[in-house]
C-alpha positions in Angstrom: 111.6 -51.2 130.4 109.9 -53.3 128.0 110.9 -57.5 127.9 112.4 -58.3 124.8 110.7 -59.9 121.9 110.3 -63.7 122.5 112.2 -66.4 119.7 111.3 -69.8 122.0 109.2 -69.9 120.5 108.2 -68.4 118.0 111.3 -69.4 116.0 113.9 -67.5 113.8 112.3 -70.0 111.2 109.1 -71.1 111.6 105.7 -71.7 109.9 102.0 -71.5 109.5 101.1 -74.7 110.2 99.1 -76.5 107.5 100.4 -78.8 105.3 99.7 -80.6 102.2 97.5 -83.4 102.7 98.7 -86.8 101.2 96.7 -88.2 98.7 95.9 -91.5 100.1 94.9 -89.7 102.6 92.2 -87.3 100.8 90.8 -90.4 99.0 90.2 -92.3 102.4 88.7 -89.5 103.9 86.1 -88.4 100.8 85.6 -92.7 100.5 82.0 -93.5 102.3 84.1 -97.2 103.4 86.8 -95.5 105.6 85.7 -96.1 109.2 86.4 -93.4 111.5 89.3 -96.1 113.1 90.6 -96.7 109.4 90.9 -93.0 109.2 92.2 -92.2 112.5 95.2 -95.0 111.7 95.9 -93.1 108.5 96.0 -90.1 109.6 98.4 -91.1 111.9 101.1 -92.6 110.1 100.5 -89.2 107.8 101.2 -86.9 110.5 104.2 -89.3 111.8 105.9 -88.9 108.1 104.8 -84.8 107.9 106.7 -84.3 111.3 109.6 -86.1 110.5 109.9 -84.3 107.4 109.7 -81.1 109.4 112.1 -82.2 111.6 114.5 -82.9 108.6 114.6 -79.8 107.0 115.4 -78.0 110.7 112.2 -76.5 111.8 111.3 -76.3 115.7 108.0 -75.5 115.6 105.9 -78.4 114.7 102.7 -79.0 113.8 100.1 -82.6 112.7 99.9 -80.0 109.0 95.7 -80.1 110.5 95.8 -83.3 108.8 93.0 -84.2 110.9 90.5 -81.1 109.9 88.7 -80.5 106.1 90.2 -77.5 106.8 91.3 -74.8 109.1 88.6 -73.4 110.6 84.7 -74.9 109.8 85.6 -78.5 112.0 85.8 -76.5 115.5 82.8 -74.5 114.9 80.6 -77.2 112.8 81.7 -80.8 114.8 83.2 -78.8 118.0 80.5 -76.3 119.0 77.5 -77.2 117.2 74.5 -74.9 115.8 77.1 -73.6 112.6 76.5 -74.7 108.8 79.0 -74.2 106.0 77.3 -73.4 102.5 79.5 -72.2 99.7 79.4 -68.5 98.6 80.8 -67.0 95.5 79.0 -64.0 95.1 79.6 -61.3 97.9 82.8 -62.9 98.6 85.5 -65.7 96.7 89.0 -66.4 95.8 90.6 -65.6 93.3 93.9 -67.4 91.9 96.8 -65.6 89.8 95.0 -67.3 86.8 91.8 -65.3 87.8 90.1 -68.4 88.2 87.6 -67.8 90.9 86.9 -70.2 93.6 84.0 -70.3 96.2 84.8 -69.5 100.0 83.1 -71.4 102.7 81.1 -69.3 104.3 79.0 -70.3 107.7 76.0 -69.6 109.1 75.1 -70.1 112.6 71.6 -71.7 112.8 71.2 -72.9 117.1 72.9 -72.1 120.1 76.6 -73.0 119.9 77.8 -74.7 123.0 81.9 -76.0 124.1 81.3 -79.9 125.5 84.1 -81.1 125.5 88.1 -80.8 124.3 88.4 -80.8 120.3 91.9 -80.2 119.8 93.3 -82.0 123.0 93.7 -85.5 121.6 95.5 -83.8 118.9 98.3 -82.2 120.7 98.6 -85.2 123.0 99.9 -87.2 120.0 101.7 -84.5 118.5 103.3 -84.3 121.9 104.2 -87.9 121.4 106.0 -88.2 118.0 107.9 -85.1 118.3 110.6 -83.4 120.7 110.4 -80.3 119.2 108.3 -77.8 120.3 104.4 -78.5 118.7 102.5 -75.8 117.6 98.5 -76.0 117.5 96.2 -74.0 115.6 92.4 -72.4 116.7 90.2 -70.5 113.9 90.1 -66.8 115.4 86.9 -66.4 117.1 85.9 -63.3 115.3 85.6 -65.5 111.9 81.8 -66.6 112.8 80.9 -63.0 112.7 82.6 -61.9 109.8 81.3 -64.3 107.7 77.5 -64.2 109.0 76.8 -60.7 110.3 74.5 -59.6 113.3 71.1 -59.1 111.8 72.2 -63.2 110.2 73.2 -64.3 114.0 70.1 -62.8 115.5 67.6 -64.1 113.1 68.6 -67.6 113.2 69.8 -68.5 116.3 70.8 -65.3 119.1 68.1 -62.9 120.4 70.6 -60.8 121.1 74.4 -60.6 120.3 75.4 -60.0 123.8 74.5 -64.2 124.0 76.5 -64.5 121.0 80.1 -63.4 122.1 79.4 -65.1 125.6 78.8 -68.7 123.9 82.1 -67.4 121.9 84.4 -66.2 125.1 83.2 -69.4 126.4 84.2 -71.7 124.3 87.4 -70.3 123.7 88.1 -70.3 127.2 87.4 -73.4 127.6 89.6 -74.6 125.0 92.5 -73.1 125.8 92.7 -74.3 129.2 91.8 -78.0 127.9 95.0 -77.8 125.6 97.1 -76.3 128.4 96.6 -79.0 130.7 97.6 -81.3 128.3 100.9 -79.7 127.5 100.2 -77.2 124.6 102.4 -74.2 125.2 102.5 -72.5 121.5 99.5 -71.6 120.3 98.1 -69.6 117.2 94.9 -68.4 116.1 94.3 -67.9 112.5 92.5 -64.7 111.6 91.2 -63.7 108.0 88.7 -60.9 109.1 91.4 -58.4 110.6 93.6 -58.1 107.6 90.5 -59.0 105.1 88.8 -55.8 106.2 91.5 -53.5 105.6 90.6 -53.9 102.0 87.5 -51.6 100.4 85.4 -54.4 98.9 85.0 -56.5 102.5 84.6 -53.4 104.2 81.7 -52.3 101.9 80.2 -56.0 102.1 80.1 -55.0 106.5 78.0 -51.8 105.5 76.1 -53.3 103.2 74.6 -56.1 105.6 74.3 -53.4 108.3 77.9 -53.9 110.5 80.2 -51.0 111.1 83.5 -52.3 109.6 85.3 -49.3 111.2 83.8 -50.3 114.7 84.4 -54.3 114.0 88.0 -53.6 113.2 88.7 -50.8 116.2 86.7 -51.5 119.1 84.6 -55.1 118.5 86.9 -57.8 117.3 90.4 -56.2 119.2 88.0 -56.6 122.2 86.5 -60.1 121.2 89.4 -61.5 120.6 91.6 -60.3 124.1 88.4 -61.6 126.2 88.5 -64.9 124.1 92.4 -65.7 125.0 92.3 -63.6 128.7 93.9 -65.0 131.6 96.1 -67.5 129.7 99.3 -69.1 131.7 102.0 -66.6 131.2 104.0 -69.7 129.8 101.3 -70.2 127.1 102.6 -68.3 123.9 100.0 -67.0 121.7 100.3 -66.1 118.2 98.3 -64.2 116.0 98.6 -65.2 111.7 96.8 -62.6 109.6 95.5 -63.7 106.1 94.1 -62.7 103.0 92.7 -65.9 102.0 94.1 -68.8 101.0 92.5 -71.9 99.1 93.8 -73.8 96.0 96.4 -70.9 95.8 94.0 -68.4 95.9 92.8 -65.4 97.9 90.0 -63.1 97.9 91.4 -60.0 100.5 94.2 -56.9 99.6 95.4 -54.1 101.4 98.4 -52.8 103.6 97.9 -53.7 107.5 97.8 -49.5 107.7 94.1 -49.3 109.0 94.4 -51.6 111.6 98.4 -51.3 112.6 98.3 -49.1 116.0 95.2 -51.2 117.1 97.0 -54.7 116.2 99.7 -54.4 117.2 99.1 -52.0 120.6 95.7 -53.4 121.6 95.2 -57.0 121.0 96.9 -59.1 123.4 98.9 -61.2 121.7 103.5 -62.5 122.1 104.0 -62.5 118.1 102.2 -61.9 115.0 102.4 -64.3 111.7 102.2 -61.4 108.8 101.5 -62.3 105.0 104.0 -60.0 103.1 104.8 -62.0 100.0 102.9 -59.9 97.4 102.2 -56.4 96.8 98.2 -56.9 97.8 100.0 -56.9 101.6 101.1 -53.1 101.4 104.3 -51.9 102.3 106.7 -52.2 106.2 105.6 -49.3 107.0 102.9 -50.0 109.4 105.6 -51.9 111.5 106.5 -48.9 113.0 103.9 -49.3 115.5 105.4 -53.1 117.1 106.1 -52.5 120.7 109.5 -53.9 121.8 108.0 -57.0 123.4 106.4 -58.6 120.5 107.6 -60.5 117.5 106.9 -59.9 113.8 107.7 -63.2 111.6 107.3 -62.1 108.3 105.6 -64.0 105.8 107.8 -63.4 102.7 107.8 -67.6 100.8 104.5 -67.9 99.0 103.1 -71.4 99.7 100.3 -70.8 97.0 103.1 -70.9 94.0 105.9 -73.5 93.8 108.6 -71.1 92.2 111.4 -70.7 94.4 112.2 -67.0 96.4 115.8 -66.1 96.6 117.8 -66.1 99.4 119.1 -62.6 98.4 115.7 -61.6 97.7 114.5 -62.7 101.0 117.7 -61.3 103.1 117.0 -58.0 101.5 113.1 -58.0 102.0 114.2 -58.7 105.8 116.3 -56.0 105.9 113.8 -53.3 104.4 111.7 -54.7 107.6 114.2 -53.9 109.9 113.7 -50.2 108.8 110.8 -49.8 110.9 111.7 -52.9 113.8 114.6 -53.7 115.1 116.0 -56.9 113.3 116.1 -58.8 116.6 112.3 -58.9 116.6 111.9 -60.3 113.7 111.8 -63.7 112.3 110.8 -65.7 108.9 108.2 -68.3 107.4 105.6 -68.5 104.7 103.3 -65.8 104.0 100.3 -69.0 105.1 99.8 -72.4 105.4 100.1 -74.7 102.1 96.3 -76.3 102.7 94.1 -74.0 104.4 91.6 -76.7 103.2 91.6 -80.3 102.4 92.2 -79.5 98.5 95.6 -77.8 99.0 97.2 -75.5 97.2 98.5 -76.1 93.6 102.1 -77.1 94.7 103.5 -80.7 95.0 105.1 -82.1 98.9 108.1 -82.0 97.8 107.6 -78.1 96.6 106.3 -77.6 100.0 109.4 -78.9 101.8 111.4 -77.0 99.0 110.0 -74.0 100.0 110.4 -74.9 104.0 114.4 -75.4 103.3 115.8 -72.3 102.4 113.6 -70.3 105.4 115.8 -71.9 107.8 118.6 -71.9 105.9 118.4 -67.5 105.1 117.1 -68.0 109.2 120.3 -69.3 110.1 122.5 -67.3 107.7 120.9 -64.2 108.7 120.3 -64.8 112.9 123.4 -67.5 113.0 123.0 -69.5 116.2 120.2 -68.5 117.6 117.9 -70.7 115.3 119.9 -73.8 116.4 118.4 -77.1 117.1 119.2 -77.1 120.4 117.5 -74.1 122.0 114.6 -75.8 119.9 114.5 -78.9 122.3 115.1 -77.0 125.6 112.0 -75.3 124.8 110.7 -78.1 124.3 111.5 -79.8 127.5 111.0 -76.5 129.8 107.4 -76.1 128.2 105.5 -79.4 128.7 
């Protein structure tokens, strides 16, 4: 018989995991006269203030908001491994707000061999470890992103004779990381992956073929694969989480489509405890594809928008978690924002205190709707049994 679902985390109520950077903040870091000690103190006293507000509004999992990044997923490729560039595209690929303003994505290119030194996120959790009791939550880019953005015959040409080289340097990185943040106490880990849910969408899929990748292949057979061997043999008391997005800078996007291509292979074949799933809009498709989540895993469903400040229901949200439990047991499910509020330095067009408005009432429907089993006390015995 298959264990049941986990909830230690993650949590009946939980959350991406970035956060609205401050604007004192933002200025020092864009001023050329912030030292990297001035900054490191600032950022500090930010993420001290962020996790108390976290901790104030009744969430378990916490996180620094990747106060410390320019945004979620160019700093551990460009200043942690080396031989990646970041240009901005806005032609094969961009997002696009509900204005239909479009926005340019970061895009990167790898250009030399990449190579893991030393720890990049360690420090991070150690003094995330420090300022909270909760349980702390980091966040890795998923290591199928370079790829996706870049392409093989790119990778080859520039920097990889062969892309054999290229997933090793990959696998070993991430390796490498994960055990650096274990031994310093990290026991809730997520990776944030555009590419899988990107490319169940037409348009990306046709931007794969067009440079040359299979885009049935990358989402069946390569990335699935890439992404167990880049997590394998992790400490059974290392939770890994998987968030899938659509995009998500200055409350935009630039993916749509229902996780239906990809369900049976996500859910049955990557190797993951719980799955973060964007399913505030209609571009996510329907429940239906929830069918295929094996008893042991956890679905938190990612029905608050954190790109738009207005408000969601709590009878709008009680009843979108009860259409869920149509196709998953109720008991495996749990609730947060469709993604983080600041994917990217910039932020998303909301205000803190819209953020932490938006935070309240998922604990609160969490509560109303799993009762005591999102108290704060099972919270801090995870906590305590996990470092």
């Amino acid at each position: 018989m298959a264990p049941s679902a986990p909830h230690n985390p993650p949590f009946r109520a939980d959350h991406v995991g970035s956060l609205l950077r401050p604007p004192e903040l933002k200025a020092a870091r864009a001023s050329a006269k912030t030292s990297p000690g001035d900054l490191r103190s600032l950022e500090d006293a930010a993420i001290r203030k962020v996790i108390a507000r976290q901790e104030a509004v009744g969430l378990q999992s916490i996180t620094d908001g990747e106060f410390r990044r320019e945004d979620f997923y160019t700093d551990f490729f460009v200043r942690g491994l080396g031989g990646v560039e970041v240009r901005m595209e806005s032609t094969a690929a961009y997002f696009v707000d509900h204005e239909g303003r479009k926005i340019p994505v970061p895009w990167t290119q790898v250009v030399s061999r990449m190579q893991w030194r030393k720890p990049i996120y360690a420090d991070h959790c150690r003094f995330l470890q420090s300022v909270t009791k909760q349980t702390p939550k980091v966040t890795v880019p998923s290591p199928i992103i370079l790829h996706f953005t870049c392409g093989s015959a790119a990778i080859r040409a520039k920097a990889y004779p062969d892309m054999d080289l290229f997933w090793t340097d990959i696998i070993d990185a991430y390796q490498h990381e994960m055990r650096s943040l274990y031994e310093v106490g990290c026991r809730y880990l997520q990776v944030d992956d555009p590419p899988m849910a990107t490319l169940c969408g037409e348009n990306f899929q046709a931007m794969m073929k067009a440079r040359g990748d299979d885009p049935v292949h990358a989402l069946n057979v390569l990335y699935p694969e890439m992404i167990n061997r880049a997590f394998a043999n992790r400490p059974p008391s290392l939770h890994l989480a998987m968030h899938l997005c659509r995009g998500n800078n200055q409350s935009g996007w630039f993916g749509e489509g229902g996780y239906d291509p990809i369900a049976d292979v996500l859910f049955n074949k990557i190797d993951v405890d719980s799955y973060f799933l964007e399913y505030e809009t209609d571009r996510a498709g329907t429940f239906e594809p929830l069918r295929f989540v094996p008893k042991n895993k956890t679905i938190v469903l990612g029905l608050v928008s954190s790109k738009l400040p207005r408000l969601e229901s709590k009878d709008l949200l009680k009843r979108r978690i009860e259409e869920a439990s149509r196709y998953v047991d109720i008991d495996q499910l749990s609730l947060s924002p469709q993604c983080g509020f600041a994917s990217s330095t910039e932020g998303n067009r909301l205000t803190e205190e819209d953020q932490f408005a938006k935070l309240r009432p998922v604990v609160e429907v969490a509560d109303e709707v799993w009762g005591h089993k999102t108290g704060s006390s099972s919270g801090h015995s995870a906590a305590s049994a996990n470092t």
